[in-house]
N, C-alpha and C positions, 0 to 999 in steps of 0.2 A: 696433677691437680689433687690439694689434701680431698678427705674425708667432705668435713668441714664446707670446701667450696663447691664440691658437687652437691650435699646437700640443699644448699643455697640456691644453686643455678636451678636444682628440680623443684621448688618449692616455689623460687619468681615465676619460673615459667610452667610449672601444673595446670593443669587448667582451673576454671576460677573457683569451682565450687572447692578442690583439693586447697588452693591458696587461702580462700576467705575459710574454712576451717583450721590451717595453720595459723593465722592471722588470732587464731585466740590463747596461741601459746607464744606470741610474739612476745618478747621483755621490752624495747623501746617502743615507745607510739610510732615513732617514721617505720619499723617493721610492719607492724601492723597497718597502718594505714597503705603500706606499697600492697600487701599481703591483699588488702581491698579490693583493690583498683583491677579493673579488666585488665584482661591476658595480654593486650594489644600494647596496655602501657607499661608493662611488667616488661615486655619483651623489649621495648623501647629500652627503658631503662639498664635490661641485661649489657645491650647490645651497645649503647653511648656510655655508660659510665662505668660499669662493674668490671670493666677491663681495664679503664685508667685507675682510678678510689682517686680522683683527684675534687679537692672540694668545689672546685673553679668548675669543671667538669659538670658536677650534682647542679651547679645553681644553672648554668649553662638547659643542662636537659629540661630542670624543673620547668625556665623561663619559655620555654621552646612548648610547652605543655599547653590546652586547651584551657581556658580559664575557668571552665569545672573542675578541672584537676588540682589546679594553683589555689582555685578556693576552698578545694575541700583537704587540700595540706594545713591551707591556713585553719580552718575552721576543727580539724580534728587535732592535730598537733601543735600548730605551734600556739592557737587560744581556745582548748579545750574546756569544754564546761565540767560541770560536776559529771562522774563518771556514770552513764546510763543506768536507770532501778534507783538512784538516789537522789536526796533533795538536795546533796551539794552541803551539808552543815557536817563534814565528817563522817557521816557514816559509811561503809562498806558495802558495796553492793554481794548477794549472795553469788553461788556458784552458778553459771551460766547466764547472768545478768540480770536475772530476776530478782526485782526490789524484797527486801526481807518482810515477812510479816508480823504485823505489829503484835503483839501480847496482849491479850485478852484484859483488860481491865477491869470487868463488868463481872459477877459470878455467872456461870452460866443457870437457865432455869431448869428445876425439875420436869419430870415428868406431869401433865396435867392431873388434877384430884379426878380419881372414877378412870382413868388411861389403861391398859394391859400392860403397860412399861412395869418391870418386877426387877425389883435391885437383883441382882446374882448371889450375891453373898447371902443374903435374907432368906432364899429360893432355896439356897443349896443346903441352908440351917436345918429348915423346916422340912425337910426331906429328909 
């Protein structure tokens, strides 16, 4: 067995927290969404199709699936919304999924008249 497919085989079948961790270095959606899915169907999967790669085979297992599984292939890969952290217009979600934060528009306000707030640079003159 290469390299390549034993990595494969330990990463379907890890257990879920090791798989959904891998699942966010997936490159295709169908990775990542299998990468999801409990150990139980991971292991389904290993076991009905990864030994034939026949496509007849995939649609075969998929169909044979729970209809939470069938719908949530549909619902993450094959009509995927905008990708989570974004409004979906383009933009890029940041690293780890967390929406970017917007730019400051507004100047921010001083410190209040009469406050102990003391610029630094002013401080450090006068000394």
């Amino acid at each position: 067995m290469a390299l390549h497919r034993q990595v494969e085989k330990a990463m379907i079948l890890a257990p879920d927290r090791v798989a959904r961790a891998a699942a966010g270095y997936a490159v295709r959606p169908e990775e990542a969404w299998m990468l999801r899915q409990p150990r139980a169907v991971r292991q389904t999967y290993w076991r009905e199709v990864m030994g034939q790669g026949d496509q007849r085979d995939r649609e075969i297992w998929m169909l044979r699936q729970p209809e939470a599984v069938r719908e949530s292939y549909i619902a993450e890969v094959l009509e995927p919304g905008p990708p989570e952290g974004t409004s979906g217009h383009g933009a890029d979600p940041t690293p780890g999924g967390l929406p970017a934060r917007e730019p400051d528009t507004e100047p921010r306000p001083g410190p209040e008249p009469g406050s102990r707030a003391v610029d630094r640079a002013s401080a450090h003159r006068e000394s």
